[in-house]
C-alpha positions as CSV (number, residue, x, y, z in Angstrom):
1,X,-9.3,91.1,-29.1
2,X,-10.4,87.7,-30.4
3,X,-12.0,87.6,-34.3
4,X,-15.9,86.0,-33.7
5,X,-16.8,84.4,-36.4
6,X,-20.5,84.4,-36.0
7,X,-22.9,87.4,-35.5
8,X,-26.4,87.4,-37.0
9,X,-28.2,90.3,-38.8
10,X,-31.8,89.6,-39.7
11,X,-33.2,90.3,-43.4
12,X,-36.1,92.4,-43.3
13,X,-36.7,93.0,-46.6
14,X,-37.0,89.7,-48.1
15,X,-38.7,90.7,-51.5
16,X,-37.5,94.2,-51.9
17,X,-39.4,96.7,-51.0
18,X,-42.2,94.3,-49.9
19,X,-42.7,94.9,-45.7
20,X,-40.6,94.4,-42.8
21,X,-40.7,90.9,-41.4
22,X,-41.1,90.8,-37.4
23,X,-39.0,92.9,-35.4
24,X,-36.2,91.2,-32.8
25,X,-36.1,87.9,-34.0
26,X,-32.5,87.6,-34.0
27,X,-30.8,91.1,-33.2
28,X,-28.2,92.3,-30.9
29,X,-29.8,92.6,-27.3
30,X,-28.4,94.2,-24.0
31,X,-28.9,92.1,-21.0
32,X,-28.4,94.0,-17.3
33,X,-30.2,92.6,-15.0
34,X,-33.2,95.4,-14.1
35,X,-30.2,98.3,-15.1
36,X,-32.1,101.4,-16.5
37,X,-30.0,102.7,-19.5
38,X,-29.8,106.4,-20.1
39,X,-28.0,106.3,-23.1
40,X,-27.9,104.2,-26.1
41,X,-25.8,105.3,-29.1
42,X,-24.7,103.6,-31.7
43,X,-22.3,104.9,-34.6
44,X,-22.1,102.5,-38.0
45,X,-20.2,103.6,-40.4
46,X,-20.7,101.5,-44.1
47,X,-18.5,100.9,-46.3
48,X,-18.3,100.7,-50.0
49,X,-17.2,96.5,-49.9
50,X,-20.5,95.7,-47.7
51,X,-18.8,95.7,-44.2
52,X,-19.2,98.2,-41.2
53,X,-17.9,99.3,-38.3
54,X,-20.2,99.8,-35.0
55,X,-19.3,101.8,-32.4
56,X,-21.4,101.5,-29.5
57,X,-21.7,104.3,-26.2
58,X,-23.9,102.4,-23.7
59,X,-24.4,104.8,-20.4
60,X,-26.2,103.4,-17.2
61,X,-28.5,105.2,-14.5
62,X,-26.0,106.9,-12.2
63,X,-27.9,105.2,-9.2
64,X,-26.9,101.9,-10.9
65,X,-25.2,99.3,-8.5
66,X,-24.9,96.0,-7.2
67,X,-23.8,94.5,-10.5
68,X,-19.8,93.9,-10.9
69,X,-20.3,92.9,-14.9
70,X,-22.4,94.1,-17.8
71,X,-23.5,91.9,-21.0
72,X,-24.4,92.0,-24.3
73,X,-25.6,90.0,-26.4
74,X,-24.9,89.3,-30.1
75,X,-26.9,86.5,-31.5
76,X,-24.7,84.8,-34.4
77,X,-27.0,82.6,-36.4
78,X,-30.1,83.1,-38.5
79,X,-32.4,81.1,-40.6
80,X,-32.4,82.3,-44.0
81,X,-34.1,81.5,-47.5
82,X,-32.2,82.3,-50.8
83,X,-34.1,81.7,-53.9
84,X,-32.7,79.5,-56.1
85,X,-34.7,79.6,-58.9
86,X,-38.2,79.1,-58.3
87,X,-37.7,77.8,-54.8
88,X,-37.0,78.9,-51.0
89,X,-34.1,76.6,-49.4
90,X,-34.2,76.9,-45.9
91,X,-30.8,77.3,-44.8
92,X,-28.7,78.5,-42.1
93,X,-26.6,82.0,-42.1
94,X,-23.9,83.3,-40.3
95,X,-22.8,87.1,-40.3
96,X,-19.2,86.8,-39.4
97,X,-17.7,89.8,-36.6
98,X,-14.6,90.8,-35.1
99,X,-14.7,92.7,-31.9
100,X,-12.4,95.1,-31.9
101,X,-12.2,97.6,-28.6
102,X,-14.5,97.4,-25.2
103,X,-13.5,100.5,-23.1
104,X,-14.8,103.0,-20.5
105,X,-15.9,106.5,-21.0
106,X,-12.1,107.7,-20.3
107,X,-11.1,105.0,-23.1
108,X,-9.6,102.3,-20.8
109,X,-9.6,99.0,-22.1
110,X,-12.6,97.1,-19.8
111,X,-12.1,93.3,-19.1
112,X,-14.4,90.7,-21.6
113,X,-15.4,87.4,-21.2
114,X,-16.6,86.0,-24.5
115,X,-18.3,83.3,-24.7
116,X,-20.4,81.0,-27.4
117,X,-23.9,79.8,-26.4
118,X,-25.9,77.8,-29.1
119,X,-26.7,80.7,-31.7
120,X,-25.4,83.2,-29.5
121,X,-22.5,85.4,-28.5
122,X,-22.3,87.0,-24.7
123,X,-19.9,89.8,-23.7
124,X,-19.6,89.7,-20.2
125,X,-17.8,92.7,-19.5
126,X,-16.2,94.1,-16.2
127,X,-15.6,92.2,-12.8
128,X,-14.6,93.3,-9.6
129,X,-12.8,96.2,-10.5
130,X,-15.6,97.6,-12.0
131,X,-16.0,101.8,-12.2
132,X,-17.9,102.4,-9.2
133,X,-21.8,103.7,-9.6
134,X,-22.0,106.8,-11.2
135,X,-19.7,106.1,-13.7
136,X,-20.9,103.4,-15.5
137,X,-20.1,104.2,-19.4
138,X,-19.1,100.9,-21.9
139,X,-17.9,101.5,-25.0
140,X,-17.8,98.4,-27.1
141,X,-16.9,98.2,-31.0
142,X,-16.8,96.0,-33.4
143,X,-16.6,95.2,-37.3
144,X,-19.8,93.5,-39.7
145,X,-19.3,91.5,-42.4
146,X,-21.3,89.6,-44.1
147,X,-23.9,91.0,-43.0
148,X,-26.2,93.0,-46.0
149,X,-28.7,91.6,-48.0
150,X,-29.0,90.7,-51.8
151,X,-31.7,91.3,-54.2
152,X,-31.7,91.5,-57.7
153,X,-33.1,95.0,-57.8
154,X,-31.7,96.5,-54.5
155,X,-29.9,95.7,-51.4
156,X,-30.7,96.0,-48.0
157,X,-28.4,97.0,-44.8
158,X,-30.6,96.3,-41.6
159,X,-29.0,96.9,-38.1
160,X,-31.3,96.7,-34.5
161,X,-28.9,98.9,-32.6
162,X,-30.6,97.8,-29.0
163,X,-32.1,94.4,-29.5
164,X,-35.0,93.6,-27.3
165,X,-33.6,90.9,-24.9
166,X,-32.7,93.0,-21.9
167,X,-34.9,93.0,-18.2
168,X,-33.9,97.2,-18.1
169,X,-35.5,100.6,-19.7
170,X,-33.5,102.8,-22.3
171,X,-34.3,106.6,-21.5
172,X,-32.5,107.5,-24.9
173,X,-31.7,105.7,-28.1
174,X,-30.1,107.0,-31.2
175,X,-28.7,105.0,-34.5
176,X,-26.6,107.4,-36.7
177,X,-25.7,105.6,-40.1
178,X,-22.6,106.8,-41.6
179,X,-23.7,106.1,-45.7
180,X,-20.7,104.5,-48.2
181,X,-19.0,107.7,-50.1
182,X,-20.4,108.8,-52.6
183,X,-24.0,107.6,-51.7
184,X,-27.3,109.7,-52.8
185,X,-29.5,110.0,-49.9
186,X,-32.2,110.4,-52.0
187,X,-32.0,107.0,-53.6
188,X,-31.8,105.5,-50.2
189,X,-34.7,103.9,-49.1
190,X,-35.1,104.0,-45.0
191,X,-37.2,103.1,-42.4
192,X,-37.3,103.1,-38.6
193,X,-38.7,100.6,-36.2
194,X,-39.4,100.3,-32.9
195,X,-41.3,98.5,-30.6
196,X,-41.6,94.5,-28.8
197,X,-40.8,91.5,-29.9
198,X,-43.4,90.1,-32.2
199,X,-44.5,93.3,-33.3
200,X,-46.3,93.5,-36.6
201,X,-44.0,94.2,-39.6
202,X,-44.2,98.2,-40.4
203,X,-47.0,98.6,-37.3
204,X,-44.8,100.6,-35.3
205,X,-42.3,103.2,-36.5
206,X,-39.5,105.4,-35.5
207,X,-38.2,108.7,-36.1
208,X,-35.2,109.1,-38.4
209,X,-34.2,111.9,-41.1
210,X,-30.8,112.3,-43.2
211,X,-28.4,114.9,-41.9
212,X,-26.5,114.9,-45.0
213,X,-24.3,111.2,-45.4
214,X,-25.9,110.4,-42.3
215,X,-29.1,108.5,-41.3
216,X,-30.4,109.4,-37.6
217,X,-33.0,107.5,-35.9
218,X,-33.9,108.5,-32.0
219,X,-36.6,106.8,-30.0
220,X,-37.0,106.6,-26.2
221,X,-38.0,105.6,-24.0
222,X,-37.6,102.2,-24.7
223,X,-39.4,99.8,-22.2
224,X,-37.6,95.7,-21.4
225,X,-38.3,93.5,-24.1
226,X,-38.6,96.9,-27.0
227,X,-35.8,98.0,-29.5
228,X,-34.4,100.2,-32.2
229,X,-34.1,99.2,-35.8
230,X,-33.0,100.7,-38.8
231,X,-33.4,99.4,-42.6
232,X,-31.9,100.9,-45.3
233,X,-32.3,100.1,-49.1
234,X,-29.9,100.6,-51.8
235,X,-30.0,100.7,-55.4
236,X,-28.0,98.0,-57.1
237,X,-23.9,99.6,-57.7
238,X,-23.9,101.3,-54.3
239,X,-22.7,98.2,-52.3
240,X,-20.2,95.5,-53.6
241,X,-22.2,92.4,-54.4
242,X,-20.4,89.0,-54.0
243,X,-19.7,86.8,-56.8
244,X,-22.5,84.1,-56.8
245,X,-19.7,81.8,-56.6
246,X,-18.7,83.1,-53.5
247,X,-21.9,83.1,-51.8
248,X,-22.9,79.8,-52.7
249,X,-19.2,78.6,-50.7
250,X,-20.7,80.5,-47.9
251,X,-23.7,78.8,-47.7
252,X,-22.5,76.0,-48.1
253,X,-19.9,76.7,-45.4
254,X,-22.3,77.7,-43.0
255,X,-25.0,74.2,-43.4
256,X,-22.1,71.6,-43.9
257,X,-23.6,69.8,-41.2
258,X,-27.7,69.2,-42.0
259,X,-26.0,68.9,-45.7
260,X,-23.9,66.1,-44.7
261,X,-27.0,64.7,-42.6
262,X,-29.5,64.8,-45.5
263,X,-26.8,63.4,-48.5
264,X,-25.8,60.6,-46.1
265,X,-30.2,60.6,-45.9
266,X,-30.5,60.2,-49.5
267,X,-27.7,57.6,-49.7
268,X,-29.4,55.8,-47.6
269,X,-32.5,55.7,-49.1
270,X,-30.9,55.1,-52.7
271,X,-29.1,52.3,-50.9
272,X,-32.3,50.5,-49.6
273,X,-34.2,51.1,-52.8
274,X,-31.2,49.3,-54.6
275,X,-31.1,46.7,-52.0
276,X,-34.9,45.9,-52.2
277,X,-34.7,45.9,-56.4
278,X,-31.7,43.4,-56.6
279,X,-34.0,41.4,-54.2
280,X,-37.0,41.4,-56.2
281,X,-34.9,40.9,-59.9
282,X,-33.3,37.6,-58.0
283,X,-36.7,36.6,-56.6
284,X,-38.3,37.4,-60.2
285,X,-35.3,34.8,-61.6
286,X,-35.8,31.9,-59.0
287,X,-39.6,31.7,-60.3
């Protein structure tokens, strides 16, 4: 499988622990034209370093038909703003992924047609050797960095298993979180969302409870356009932190273009300015 090198994650706590920002702005979605899923479960296992692994069991309606491919989609760019100092630099983010496996429910490997659009990556997975109806199970996995959020008290690990970009019904969701080793779940701060695009932050929310080093979070059913998020919050020494150095090559890695675009600006401007004062000094001279 192909490394991606683009997958956004939203940040939902922007100020930890102030609220949750809008839900589905950027987020995972699964697109099916009008195909009711009955099962949506998504496995994440976090590591130590900051990345994670998701594995994802996506099961259709057994009367399900007509369609020979089935798509999800991972959007790959956000809109970010890191405080430097006193001020909020819009920039732009990207969470890098690597997909790793996309089977079927017997674990044979499904075709997958990937494919970049704008901010976005589509799976299109299957063709016309598709399982019949009946026996439409899609297995897909894949591996997060980049992807955490970084505050100076705490960091934040937000996922939205289902996204919210899909025509279809999910009957069943359920996100388990697998927490880094050694992790307290007491000093983990979670929360649950669910509910449309556009949603007011922390207006609707989910079930979820810690089974020991796991977070669980179920909701269901889950009408088009409505997802399943989870946010966890960690006190600072859990997750590994990137040297500032690092992250400022990131950003900058990620806006080389509009950064190009507004130095060349500013030369520009400091050319002109230079231009019009050598003007007037000369003029000033000749009276």
């Amino acid at each position: 499988m192909p490394t991606m090198s683009y997958l956004a994650a939203p940040p939902f706590f922007q100020h930890w622990p102030m609220p949750f920002l809008l839900l589905a702005l950027v987020l995972p979605a699964v697109t099916s034209p009008a195909a009711t899923i009955q099962e949506f479960d998504s496995l994440i296992d976090l590591q130590k370093d900051s990345s994670f692994t998701v594995s994802e069991r996506i099961v259709l309606d057994s009367g399900a038909s007509g369609e020979e491919t089935f798509e999800r989609v991972l959007p790959v760019v956000l809109d970010r703003k890191p405080s430097v100092g006193a001020t909020d630099l819009p920039v732009v983010y990207s969470v890098r992924l690597q997909l790793l496996s996309v089977t079927d429910a017997q674990g044979r490997t499904l075709p997958v047609e990937v494919t970049r659009e704008g901010r976005r990556v589509r799976l299109r997975i299957g063709g016309p050797d598709r399982p019949p109806a009946g026996d439409r199970t899609y297995q897909i996995k894949y591996r997060v960095t980049r992807a955490i959020n970084y505050f100076p008290t705490a960091d934040e690990f937000y996922w939205n298993a289902t996204g919210a970009e899909r025509d279809g019904t999910i009957q069943r969701a359920r996100v388990r979180v697998q927490l880094p080793p050694g992790t307290d779940p007491e000093q983990v701060h979670a929360k649950v969302m669910t509910g449309p695009e556009g949603t007011e932050p922390g207006a609707v929310q989910g079930e979820g409870e810690f089974n020991d080093q796991i977070f669980v979070a179920t909701a269901g059913p889950l009408k088009a356009g409505e997802s399943l998020a989870v946010a966890l919050g960690f006190p600072k020494g859990v997750l590994q932190n990137p040297d500032p150095f690092k992250r400022t090559l990131w950003i900058l890695s990620d806006n080389a273009v509009p950064l190009a675009i507004t130095l060349l600006s500013l030369l520009g401007i400091v050319a002109v300015l230079v231009l019009l004062s050598r003007r007037k000094t000369r003029a000033e001279m000749k009276g």
